[in-house]
PyMOL Python script that loads the backbone (N, CA, C, O; Angstrom):
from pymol import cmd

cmd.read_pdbstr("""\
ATOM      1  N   UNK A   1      -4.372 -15.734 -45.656  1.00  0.00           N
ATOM      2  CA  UNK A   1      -3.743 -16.574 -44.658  1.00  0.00           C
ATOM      3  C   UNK A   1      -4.735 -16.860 -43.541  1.00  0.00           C
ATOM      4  O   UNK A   1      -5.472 -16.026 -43.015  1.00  0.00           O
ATOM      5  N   UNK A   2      -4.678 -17.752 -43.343  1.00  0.00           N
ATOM      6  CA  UNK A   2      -5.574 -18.610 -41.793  1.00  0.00           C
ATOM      7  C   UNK A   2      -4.964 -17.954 -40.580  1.00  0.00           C
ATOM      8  O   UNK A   2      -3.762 -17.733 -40.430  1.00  0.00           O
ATOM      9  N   UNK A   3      -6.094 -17.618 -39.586  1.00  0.00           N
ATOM     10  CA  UNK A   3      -5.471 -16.990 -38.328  1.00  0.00           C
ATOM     11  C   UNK A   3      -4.508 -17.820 -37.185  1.00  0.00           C
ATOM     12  O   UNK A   3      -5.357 -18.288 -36.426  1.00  0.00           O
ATOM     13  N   UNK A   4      -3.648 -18.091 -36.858  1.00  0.00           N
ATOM     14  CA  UNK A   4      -3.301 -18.821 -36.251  1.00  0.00           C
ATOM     15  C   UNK A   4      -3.779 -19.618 -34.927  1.00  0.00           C
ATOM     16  O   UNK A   4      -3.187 -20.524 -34.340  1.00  0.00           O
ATOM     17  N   UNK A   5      -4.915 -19.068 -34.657  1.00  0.00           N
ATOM     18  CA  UNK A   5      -5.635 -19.789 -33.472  1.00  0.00           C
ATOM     19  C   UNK A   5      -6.613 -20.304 -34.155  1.00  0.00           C
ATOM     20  O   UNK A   5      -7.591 -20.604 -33.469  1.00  0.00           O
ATOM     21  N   UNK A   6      -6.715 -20.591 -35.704  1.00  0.00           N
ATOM     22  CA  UNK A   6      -7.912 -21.384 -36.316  1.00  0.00           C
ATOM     23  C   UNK A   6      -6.954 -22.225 -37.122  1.00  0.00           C
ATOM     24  O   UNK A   6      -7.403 -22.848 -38.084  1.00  0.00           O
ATOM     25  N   UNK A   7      -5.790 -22.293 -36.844  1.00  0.00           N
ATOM     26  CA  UNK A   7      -5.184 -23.120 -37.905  1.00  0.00           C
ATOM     27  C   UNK A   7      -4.763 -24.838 -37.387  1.00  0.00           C
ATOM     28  O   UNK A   7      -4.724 -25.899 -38.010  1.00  0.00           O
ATOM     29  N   UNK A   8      -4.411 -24.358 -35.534  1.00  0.00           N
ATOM     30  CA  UNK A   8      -4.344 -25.481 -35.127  1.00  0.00           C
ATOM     31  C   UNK A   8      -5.747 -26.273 -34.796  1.00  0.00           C
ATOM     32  O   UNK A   8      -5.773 -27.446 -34.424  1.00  0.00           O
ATOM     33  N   UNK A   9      -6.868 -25.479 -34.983  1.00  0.00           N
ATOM     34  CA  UNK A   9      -8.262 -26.610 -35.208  1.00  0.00           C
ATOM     35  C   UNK A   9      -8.232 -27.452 -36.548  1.00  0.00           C
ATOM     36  O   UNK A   9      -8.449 -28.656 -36.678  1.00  0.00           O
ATOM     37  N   UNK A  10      -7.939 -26.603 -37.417  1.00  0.00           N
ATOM     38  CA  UNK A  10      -7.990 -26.856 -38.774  1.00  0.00           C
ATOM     39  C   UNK A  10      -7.277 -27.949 -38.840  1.00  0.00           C
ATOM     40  O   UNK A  10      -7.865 -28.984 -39.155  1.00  0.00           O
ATOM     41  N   UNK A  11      -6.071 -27.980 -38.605  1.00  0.00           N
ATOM     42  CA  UNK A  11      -4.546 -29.202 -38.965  1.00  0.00           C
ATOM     43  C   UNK A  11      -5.533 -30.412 -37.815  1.00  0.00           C
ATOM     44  O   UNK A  11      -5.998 -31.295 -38.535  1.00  0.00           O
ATOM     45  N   UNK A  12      -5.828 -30.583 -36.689  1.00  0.00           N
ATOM     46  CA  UNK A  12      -6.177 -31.202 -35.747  1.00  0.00           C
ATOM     47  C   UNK A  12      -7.292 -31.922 -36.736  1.00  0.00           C
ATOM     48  O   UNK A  12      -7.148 -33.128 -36.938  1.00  0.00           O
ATOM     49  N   UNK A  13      -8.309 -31.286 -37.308  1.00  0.00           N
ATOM     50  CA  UNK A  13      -9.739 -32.043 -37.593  1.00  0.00           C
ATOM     51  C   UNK A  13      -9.301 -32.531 -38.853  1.00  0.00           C
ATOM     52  O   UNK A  13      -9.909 -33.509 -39.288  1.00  0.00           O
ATOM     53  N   UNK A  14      -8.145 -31.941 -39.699  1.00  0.00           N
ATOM     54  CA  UNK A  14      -7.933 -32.546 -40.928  1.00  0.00           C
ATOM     55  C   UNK A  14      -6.866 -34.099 -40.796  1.00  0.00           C
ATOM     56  O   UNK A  14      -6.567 -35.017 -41.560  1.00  0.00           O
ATOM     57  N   UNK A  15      -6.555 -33.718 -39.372  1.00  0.00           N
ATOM     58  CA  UNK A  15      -5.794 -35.111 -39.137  1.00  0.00           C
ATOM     59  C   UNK A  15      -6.599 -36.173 -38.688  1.00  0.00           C
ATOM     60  O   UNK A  15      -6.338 -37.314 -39.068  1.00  0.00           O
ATOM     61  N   UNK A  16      -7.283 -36.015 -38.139  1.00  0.00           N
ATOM     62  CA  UNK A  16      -8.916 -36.683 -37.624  1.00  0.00           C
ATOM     63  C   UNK A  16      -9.147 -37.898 -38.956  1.00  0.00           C
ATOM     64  O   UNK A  16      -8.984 -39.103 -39.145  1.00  0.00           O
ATOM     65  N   UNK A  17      -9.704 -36.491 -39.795  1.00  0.00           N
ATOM     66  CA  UNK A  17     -10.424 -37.138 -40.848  1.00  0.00           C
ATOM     67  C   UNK A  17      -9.279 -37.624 -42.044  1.00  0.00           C
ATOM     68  O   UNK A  17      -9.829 -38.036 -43.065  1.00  0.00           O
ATOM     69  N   UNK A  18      -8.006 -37.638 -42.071  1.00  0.00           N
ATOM     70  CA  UNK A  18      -7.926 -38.133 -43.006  1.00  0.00           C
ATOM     71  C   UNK A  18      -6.967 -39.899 -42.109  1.00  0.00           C
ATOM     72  O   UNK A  18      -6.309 -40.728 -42.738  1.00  0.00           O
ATOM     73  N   UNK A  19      -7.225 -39.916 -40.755  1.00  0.00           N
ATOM     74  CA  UNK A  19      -6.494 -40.976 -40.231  1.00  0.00           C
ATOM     75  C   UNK A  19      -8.128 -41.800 -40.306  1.00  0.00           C
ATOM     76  O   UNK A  19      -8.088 -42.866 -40.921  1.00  0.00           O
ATOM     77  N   UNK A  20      -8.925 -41.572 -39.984  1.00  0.00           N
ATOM     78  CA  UNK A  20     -10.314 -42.410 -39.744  1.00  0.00           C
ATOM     79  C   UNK A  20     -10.954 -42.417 -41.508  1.00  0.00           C
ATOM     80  O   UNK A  20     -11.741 -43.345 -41.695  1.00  0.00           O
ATOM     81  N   UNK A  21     -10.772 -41.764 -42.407  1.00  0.00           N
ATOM     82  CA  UNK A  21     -10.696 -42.150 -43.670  1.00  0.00           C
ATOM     83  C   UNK A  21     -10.301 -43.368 -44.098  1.00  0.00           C
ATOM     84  O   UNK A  21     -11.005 -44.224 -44.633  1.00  0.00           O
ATOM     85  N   UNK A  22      -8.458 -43.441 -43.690  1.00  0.00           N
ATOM     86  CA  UNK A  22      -7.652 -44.279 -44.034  1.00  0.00           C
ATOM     87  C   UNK A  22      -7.647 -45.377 -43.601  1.00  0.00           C
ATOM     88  O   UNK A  22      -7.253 -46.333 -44.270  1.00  0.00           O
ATOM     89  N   UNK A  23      -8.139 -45.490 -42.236  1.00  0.00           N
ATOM     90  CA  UNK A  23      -8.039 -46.729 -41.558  1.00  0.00           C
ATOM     91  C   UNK A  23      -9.693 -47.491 -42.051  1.00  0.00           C
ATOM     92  O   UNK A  23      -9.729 -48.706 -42.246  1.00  0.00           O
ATOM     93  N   UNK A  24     -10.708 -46.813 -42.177  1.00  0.00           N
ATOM     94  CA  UNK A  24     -11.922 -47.378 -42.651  1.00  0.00           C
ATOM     95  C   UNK A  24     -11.703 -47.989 -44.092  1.00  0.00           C
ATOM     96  O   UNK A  24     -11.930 -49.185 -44.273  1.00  0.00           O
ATOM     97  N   UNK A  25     -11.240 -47.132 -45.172  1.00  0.00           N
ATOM     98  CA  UNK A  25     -10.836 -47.763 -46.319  1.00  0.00           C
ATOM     99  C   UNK A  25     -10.261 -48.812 -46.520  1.00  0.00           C
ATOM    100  O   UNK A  25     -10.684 -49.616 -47.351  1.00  0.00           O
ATOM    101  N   UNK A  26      -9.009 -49.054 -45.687  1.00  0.00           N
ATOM    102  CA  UNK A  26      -7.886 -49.939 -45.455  1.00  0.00           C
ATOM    103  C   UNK A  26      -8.676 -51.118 -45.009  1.00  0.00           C
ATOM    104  O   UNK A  26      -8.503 -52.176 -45.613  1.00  0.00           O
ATOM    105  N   UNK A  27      -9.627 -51.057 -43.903  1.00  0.00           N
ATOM    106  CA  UNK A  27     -10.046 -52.208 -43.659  1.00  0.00           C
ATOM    107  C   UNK A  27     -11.472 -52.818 -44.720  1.00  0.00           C
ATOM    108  O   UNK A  27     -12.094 -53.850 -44.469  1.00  0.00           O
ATOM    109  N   UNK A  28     -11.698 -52.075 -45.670  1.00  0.00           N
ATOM    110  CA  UNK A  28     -13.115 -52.540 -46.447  1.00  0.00           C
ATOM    111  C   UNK A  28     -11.884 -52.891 -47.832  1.00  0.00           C
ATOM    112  O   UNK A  28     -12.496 -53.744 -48.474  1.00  0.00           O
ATOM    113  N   UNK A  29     -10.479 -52.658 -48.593  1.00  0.00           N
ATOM    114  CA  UNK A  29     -10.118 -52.854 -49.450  1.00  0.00           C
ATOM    115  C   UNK A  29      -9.676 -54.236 -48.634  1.00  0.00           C
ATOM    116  O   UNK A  29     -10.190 -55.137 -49.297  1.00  0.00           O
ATOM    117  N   UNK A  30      -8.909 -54.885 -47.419  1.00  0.00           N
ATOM    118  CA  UNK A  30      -8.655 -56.090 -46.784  1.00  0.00           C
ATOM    119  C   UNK A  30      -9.758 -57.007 -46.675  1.00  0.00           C
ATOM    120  O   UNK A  30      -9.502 -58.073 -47.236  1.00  0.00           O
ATOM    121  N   UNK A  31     -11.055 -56.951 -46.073  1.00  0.00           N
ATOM    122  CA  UNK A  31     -11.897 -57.327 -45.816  1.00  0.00           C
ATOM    123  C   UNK A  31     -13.142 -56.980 -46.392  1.00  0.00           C
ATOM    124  O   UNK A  31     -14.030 -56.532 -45.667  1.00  0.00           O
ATOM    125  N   UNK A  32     -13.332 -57.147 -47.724  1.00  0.00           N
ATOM    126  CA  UNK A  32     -14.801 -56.719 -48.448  1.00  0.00           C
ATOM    127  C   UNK A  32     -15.623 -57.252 -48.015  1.00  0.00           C
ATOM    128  O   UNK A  32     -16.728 -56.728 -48.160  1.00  0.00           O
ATOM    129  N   UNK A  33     -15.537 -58.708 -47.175  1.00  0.00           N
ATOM    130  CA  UNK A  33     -16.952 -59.296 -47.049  1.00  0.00           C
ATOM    131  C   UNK A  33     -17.834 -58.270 -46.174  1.00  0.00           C
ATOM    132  O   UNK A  33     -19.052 -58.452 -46.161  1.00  0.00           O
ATOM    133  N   UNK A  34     -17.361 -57.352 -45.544  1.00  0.00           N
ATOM    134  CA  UNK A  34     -18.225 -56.494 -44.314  1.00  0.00           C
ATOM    135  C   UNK A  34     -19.238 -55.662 -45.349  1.00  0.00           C
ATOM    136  O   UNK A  34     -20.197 -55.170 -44.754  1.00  0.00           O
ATOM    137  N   UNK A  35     -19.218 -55.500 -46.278  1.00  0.00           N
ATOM    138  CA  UNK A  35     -20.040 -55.332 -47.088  1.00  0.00           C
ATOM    139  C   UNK A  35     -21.257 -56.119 -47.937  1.00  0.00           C
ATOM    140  O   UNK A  35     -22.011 -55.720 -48.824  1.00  0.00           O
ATOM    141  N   UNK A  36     -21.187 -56.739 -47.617  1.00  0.00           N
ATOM    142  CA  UNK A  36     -22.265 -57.717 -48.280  1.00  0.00           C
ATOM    143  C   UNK A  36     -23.434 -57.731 -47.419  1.00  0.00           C
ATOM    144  O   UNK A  36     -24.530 -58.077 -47.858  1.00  0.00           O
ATOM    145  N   UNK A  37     -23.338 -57.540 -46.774  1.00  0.00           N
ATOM    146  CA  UNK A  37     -24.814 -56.897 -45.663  1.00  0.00           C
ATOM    147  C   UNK A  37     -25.336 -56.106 -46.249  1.00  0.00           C
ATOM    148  O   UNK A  37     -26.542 -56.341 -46.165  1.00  0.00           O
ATOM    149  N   UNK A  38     -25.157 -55.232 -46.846  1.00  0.00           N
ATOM    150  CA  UNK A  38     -25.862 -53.802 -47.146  1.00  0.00           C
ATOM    151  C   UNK A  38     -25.645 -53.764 -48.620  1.00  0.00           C
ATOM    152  O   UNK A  38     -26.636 -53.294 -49.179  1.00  0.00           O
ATOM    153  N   UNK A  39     -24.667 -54.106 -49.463  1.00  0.00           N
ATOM    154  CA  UNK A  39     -24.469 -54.153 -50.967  1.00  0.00           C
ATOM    155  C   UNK A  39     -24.662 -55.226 -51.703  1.00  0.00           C
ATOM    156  O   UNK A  39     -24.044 -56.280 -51.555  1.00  0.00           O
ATOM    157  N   UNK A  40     -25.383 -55.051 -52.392  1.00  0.00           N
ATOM    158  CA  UNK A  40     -25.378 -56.662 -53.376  1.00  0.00           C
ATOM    159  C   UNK A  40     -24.123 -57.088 -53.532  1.00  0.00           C
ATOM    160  O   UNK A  40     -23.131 -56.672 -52.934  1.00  0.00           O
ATOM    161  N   UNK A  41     -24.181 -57.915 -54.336  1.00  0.00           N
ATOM    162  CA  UNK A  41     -22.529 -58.778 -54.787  1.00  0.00           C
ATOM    163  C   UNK A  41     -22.091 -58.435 -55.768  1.00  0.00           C
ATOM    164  O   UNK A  41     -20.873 -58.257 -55.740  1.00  0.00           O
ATOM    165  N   UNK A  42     -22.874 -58.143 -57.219  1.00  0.00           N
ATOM    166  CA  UNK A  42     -22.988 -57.377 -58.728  1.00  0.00           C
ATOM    167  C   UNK A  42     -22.356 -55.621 -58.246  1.00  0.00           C
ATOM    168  O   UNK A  42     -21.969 -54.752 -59.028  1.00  0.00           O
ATOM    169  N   UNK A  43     -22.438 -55.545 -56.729  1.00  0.00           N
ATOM    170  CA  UNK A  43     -21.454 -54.183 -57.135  1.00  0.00           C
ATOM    171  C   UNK A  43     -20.363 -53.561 -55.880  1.00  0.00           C
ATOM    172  O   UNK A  43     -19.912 -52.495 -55.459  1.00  0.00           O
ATOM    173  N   UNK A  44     -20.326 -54.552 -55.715  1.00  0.00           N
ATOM    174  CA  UNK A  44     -18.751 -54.752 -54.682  1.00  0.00           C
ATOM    175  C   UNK A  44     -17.525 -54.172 -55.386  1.00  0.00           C
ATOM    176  O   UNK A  44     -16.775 -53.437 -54.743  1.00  0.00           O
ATOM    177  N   UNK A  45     -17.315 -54.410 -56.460  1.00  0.00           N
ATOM    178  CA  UNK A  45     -16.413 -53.591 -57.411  1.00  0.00           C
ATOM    179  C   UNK A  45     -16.371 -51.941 -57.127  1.00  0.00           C
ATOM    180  O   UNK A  45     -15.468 -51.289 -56.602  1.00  0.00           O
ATOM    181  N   UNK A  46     -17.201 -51.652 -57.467  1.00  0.00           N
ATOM    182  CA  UNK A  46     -17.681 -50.128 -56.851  1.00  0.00           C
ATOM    183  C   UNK A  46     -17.146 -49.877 -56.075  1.00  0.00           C
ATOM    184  O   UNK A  46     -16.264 -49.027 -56.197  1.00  0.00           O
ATOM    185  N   UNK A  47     -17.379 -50.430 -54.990  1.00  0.00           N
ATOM    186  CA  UNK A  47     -17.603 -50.108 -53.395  1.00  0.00           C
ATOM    187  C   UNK A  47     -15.903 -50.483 -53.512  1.00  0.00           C
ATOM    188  O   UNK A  47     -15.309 -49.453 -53.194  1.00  0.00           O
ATOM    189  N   UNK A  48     -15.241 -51.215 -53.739  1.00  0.00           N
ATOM    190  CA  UNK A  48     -13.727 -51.572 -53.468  1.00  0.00           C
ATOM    191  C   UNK A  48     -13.238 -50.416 -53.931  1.00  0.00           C
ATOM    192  O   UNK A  48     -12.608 -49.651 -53.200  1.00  0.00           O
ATOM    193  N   UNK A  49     -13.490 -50.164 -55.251  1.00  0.00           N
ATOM    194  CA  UNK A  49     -12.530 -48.628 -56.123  1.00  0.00           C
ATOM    195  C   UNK A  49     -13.024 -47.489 -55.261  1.00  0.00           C
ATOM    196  O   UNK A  49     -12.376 -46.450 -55.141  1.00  0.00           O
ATOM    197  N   UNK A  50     -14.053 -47.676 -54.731  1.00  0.00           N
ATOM    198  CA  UNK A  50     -14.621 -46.312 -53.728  1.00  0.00           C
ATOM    199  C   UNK A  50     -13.439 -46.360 -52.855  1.00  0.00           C
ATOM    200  O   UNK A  50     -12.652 -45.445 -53.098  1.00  0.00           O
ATOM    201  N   UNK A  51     -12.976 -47.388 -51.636  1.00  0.00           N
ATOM    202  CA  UNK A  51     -12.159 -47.645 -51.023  1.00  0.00           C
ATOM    203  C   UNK A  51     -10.938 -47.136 -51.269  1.00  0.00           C
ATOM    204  O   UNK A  51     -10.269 -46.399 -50.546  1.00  0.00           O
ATOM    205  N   UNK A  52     -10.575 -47.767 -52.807  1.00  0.00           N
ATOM    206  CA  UNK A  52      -9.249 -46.916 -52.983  1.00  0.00           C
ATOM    207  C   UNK A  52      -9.004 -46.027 -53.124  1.00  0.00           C
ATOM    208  O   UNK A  52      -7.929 -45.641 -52.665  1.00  0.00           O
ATOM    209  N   UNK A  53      -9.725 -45.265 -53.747  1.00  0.00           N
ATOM    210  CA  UNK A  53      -9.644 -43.794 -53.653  1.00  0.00           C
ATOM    211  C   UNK A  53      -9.762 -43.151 -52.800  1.00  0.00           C
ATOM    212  O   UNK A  53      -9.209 -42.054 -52.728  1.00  0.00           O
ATOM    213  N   UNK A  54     -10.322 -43.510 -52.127  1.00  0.00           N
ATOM    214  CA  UNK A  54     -10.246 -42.730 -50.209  1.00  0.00           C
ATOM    215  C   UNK A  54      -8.779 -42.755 -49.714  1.00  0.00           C
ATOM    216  O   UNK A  54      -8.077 -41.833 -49.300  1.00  0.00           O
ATOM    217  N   UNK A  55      -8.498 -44.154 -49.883  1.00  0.00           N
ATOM    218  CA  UNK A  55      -7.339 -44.465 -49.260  1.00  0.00           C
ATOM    219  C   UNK A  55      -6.022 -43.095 -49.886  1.00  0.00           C
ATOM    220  O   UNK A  55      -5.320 -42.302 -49.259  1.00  0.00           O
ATOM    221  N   UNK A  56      -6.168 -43.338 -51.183  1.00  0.00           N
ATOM    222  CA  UNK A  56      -5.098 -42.234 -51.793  1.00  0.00           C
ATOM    223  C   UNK A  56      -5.423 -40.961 -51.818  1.00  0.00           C
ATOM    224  O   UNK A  56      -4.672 -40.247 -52.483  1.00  0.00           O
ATOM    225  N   UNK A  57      -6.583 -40.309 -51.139  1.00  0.00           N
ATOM    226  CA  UNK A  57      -7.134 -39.326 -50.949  1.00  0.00           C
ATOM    227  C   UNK A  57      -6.675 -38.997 -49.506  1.00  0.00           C
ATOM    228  O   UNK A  57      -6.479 -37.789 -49.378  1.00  0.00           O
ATOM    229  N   UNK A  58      -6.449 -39.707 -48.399  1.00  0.00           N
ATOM    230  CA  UNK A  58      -6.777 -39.550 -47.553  1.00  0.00           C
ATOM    231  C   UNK A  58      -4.594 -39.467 -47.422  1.00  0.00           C
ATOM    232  O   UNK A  58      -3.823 -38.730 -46.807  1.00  0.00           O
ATOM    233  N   UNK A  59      -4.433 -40.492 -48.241  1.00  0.00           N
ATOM    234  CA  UNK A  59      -2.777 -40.413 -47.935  1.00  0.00           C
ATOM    235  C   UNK A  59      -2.189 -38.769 -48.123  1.00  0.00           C
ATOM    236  O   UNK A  59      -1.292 -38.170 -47.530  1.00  0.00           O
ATOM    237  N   UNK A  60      -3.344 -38.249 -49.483  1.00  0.00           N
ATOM    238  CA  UNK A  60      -2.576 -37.222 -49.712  1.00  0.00           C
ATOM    239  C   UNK A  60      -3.023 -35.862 -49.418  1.00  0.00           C
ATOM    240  O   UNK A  60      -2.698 -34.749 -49.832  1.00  0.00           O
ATOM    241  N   UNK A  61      -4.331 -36.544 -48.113  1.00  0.00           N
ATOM    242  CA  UNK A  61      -4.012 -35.189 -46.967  1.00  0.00           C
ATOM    243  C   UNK A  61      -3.071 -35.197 -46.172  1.00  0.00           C
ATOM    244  O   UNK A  61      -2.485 -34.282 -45.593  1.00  0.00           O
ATOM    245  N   UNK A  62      -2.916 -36.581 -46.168  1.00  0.00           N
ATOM    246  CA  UNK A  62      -1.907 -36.168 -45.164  1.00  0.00           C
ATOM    247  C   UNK A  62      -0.103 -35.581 -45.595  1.00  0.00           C
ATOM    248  O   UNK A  62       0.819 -35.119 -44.922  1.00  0.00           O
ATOM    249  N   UNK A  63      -0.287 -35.909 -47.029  1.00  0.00           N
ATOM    250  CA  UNK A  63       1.042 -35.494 -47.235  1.00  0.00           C
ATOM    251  C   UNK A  63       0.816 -33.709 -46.997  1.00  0.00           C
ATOM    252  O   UNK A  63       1.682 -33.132 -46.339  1.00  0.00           O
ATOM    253  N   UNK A  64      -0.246 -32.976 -47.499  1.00  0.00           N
ATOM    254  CA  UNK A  64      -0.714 -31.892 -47.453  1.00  0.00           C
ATOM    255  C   UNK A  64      -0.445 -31.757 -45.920  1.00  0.00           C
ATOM    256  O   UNK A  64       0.666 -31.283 -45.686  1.00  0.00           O
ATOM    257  N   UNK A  65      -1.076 -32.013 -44.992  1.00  0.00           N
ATOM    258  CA  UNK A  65      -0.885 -31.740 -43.517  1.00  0.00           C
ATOM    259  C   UNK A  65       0.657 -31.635 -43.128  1.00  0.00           C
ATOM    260  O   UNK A  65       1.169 -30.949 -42.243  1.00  0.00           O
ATOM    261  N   UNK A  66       1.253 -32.506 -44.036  1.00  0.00           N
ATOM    262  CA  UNK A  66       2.679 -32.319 -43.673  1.00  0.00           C
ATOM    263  C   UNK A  66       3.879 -31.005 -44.120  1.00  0.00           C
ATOM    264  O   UNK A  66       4.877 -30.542 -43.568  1.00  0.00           O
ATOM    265  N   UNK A  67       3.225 -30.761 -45.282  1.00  0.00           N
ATOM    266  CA  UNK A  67       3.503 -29.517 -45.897  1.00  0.00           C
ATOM    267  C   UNK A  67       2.990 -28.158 -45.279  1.00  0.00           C
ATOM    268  O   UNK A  67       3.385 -27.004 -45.447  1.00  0.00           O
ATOM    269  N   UNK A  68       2.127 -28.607 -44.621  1.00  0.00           N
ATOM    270  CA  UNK A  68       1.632 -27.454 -43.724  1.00  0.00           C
ATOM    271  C   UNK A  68       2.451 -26.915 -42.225  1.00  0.00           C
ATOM    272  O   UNK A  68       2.440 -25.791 -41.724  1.00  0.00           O
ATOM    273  N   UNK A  69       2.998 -27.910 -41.850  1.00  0.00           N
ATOM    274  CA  UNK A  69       3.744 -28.216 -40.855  1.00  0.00           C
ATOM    275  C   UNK A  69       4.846 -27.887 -41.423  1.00  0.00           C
ATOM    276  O   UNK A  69       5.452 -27.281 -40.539  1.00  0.00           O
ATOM    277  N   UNK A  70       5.565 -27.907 -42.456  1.00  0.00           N
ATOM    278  CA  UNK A  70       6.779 -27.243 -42.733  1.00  0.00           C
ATOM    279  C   UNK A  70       6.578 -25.989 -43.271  1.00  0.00           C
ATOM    280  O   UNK A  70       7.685 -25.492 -43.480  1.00  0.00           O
ATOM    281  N   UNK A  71       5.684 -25.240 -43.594  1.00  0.00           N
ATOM    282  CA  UNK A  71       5.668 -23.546 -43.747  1.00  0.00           C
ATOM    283  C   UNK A  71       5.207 -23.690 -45.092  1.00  0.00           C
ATOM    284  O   UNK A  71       5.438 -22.653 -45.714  1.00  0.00           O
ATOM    285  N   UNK A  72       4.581 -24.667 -45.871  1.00  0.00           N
ATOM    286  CA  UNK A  72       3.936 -24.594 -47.422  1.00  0.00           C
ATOM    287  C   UNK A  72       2.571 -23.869 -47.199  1.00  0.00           C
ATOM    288  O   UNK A  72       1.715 -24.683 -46.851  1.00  0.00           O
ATOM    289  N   UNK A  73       2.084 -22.538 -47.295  1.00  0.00           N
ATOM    290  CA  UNK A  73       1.190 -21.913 -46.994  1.00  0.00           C
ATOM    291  C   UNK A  73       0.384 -22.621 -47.794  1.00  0.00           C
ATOM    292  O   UNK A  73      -0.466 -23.302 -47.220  1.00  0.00           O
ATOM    293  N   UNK A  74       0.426 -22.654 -49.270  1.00  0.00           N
ATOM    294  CA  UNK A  74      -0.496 -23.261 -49.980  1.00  0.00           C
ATOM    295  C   UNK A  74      -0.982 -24.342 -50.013  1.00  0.00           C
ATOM    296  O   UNK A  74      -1.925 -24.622 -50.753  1.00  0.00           O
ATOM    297  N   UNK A  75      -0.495 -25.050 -49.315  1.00  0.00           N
ATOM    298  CA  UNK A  75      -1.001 -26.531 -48.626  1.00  0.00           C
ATOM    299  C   UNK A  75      -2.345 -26.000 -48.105  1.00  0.00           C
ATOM    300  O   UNK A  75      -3.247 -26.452 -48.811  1.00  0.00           O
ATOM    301  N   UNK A  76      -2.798 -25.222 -47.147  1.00  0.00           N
ATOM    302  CA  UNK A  76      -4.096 -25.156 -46.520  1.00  0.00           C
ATOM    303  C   UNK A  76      -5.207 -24.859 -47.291  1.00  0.00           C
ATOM    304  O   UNK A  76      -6.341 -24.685 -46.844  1.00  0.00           O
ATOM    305  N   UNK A  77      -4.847 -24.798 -48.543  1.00  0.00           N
ATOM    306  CA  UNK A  77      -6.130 -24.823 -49.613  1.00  0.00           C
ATOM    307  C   UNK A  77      -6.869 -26.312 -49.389  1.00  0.00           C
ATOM    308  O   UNK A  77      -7.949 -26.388 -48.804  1.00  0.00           O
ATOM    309  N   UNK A  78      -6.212 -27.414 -49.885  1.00  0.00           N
ATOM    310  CA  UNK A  78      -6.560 -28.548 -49.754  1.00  0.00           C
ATOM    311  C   UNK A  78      -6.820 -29.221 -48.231  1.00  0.00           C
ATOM    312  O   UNK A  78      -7.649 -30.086 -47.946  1.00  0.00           O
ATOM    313  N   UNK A  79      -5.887 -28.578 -47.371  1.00  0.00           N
ATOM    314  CA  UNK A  79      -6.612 -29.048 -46.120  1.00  0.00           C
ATOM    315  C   UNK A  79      -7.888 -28.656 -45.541  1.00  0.00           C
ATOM    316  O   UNK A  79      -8.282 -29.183 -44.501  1.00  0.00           O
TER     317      UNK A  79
END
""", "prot")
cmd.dss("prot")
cmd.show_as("cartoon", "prot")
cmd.util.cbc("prot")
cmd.orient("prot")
């Protein structure tokens, strides 16, 4: 078990990162052109499925964060 004065850092930085995950993804699966600066065009595909998977990665920390918040101890593996 996590000590309780390291758990509310823990829940705090995992909420961090999975809200600035989500919102970066969200805006490169809406708006791909912001990529074409730095990625060729032959692999934008990539870079989009990269996107999504963040996005559903990032949703399902947070479902995890939420389970943590209701007393699912085993949730803090994944967080």
């Amino acid at each position: 078990m996590i000590p309780q004065n390291r758990q509310t850092l823990l829940f705090i930085l995992s909420c961090l990162t999975a809200l600035i995950t989500g919102v970066v993804a969200f805006v490169g699966i809406i708006q791909p052109n912001i990529y074409l600066r730095f990625v060729p065009q032959r692999l934008l595909p990539g870079v989009i499925s990269q996107d999504i998977i963040s996005l559903v990665a990032s949703l399902g920390l947070l479902v995890c964060l939420v389970a943590t918040k209701r007393g699912a101890n085993r949730a803090w593996v994944i967080c």
